[in-house]
C-alpha positions in Angstrom: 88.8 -9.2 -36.9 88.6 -7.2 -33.3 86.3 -4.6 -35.0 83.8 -7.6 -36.0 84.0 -8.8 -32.5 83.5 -5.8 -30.9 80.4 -5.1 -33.2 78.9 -8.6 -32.7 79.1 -7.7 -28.8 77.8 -4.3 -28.7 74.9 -5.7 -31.1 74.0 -9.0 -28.6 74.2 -6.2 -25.4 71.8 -4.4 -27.5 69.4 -7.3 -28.0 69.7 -8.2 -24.3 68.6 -4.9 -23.1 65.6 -4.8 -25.2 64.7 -8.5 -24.2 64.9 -7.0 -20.8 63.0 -3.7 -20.8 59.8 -6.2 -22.8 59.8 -8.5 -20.0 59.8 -5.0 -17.6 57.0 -3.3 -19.5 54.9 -7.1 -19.0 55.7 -7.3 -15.4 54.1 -4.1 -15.0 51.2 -4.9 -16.8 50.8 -7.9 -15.5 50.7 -6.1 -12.0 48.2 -3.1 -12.6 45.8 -5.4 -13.9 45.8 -7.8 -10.8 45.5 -4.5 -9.1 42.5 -3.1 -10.9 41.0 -6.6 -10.8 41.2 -6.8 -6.8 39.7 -3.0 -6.3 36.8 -4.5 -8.6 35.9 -7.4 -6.7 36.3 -5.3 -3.4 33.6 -3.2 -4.6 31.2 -6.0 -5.4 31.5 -7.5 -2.4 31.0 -3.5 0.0 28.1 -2.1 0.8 27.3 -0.6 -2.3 28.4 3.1 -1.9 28.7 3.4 -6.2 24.9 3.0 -5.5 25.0 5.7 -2.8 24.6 2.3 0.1 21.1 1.4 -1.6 21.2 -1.7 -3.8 19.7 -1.9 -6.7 17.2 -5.1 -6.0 14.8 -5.2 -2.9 12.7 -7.9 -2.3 9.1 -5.9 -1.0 5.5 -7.5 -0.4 6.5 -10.8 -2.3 8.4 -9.0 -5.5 11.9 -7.7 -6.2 12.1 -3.9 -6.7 14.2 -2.1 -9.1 15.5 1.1 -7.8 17.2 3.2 -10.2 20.4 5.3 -9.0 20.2 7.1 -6.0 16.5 6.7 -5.7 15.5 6.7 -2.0 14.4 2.8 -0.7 11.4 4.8 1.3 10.2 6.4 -1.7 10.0 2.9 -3.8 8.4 0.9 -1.3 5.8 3.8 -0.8 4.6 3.8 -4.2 4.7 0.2 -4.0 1.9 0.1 -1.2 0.1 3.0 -2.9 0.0 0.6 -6.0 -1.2 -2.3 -3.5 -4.2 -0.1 -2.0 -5.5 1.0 -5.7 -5.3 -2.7 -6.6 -7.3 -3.2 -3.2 -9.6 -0.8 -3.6 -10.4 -1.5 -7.5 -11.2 -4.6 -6.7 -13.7 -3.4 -3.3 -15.4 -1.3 -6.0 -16.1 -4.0 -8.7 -17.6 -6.6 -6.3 -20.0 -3.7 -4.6 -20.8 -0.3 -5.6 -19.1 3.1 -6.9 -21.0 6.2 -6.1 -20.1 9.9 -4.8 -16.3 8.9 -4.8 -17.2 6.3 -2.6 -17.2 2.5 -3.1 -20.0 0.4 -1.0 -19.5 -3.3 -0.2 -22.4 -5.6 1.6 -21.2 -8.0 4.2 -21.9 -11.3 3.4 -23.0 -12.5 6.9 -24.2 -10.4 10.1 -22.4 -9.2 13.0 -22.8 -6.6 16.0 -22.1 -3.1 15.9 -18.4 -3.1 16.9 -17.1 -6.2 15.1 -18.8 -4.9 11.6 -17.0 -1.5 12.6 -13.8 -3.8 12.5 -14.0 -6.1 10.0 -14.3 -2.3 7.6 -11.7 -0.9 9.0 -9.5 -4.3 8.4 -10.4 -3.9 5.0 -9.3 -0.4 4.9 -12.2 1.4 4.9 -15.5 2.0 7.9 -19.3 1.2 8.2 -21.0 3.1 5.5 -22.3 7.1 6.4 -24.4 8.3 4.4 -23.9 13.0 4.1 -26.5 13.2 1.6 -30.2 11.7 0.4 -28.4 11.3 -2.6 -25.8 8.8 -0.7 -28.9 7.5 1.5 -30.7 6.6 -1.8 -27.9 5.2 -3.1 -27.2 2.7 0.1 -31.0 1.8 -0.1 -31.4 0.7 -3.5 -27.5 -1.2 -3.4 -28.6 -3.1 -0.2 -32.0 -4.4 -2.1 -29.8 -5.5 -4.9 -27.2 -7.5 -2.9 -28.9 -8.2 0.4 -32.8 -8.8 -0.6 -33.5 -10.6 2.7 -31.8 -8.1 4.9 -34.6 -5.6 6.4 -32.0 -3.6 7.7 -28.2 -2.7 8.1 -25.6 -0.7 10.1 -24.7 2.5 9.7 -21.2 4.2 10.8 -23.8 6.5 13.4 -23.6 6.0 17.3 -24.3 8.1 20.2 -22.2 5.9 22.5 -19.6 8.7 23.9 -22.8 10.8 24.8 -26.2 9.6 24.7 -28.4 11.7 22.4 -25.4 13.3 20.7 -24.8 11.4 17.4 -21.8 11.3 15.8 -19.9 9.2 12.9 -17.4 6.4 13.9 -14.9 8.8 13.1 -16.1 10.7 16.1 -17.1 13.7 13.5 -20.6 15.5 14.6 -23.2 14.7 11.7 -24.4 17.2 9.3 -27.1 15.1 7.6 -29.3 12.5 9.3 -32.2 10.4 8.1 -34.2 9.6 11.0 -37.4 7.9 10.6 -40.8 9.2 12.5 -40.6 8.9 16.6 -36.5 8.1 16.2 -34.3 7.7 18.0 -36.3 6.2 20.6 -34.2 3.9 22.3 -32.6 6.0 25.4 -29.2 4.8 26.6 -30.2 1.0 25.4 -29.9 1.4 21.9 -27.0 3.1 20.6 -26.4 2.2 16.9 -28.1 3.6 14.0 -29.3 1.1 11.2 -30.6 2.0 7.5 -34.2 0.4 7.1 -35.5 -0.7 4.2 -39.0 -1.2 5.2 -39.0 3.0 5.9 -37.5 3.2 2.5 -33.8 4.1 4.2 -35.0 5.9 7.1 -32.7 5.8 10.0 -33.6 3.6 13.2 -31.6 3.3 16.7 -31.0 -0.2 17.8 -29.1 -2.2 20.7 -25.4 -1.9 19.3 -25.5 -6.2 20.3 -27.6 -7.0 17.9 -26.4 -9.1 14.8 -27.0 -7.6 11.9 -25.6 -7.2 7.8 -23.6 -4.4 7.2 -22.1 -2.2 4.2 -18.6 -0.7 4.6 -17.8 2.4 2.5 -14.1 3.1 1.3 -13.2 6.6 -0.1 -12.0 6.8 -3.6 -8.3 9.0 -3.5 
């Protein structure tokens, strides 16, 4: 009777140990994945240093950008605004003229010298300047086309810094010019160059406050 006693006891003991080392093993479970859970969150909420500190979103010029690991914020928003200026520019050279790895737009209302010189370089390019007959011909015939009543336009040519010297808005000395018969003729009071269409594109000096159309030229990359 003892010996079944003593082997109902030893079996219980045996139960209650294994009942105990289950609810051990559970504990510890229980415990690493609270643990692994926390780290996760805590690296949701950093700076993003899995992404080497760059996230992978970034709102630029009105859309979000994806960047892929590791790639450089600079770089994205870069090609972002290179993508924005051939956009730009396709859209110059559809509504005017492509010629030369140039694009040619006509203004659609007059203005002096310096304020067309700004209103091109607002739109990313300057006033138009001709290098070649082949570019001077090609100016001509595009401002007959789009600006039939306009008898003349403004060149990017001035001899503002030093009177007789001509150079480009750029401040670049000339290595072609156009110049009709007896121009320039206007001395120190006339210091812009137009294209004239009654001398079949021939150049003429004028007074740089007079209003006038205009073409801007933008360079094709």
């Amino acid at each position: 009777m003892w010996v079944f006693q003593r082997d109902m006891a030893q079996t219980g003991l045996r139960i209650l140990l294994l009942i105990s080392l289950l609810l051990l093993d559970q504990t510890i479970s229980q415990a690493s994945k609270f643990k692994a859970r926390k780290h996760s969150k805590r690296r949701v909420k950093g700076t993003g240093s899995e992404l080497g500190g760059i996230k992978p979103y970034r709102l630029f010029q009105g859309a979000f950008v994806k960047l892929s690991f590791g790639e450089p914020l600079l770089k994205a928003e870069a090609h972002t605004r290179a993508e924005v200026a051939n956009s730009c520019l396709f859209t110059v050279c559809l509504r005017g003229t492509k010629a030369h790895k140039k694009c040619y737009l006509m203004s659609e209302g007059t203005k002096h010298f310096h304020e067309a010189n700004e209103d091109c370089i607002a739109k990313g390019g300057t006033l138009a300047i001709p290098r070649s007959s082949e570019e001077t011909n090609v100016l001509r015939d595009y401002g007959k086309q789009s600006a039939p009543g306009a008898a003349e336009f403004w060149l990017g040519v001035t001899d503002m810094a030093h009177e007789g010297r001509f150079v480009d808005v750029n401040g670049m000395a000339l290595q072609y010019s156009n110049w009709d018969r007896a121009q320039p003729n206007g001395g120190k009071r006339e210091n812009c160059v137009l294209l004239s269409q009654p001398a079949q594109g021939k150049w003429v000096d004028e007074v740089c406050r007079t209003a006038k159309r205009y073409v801007c030229e933008f360079l094709i990359p």
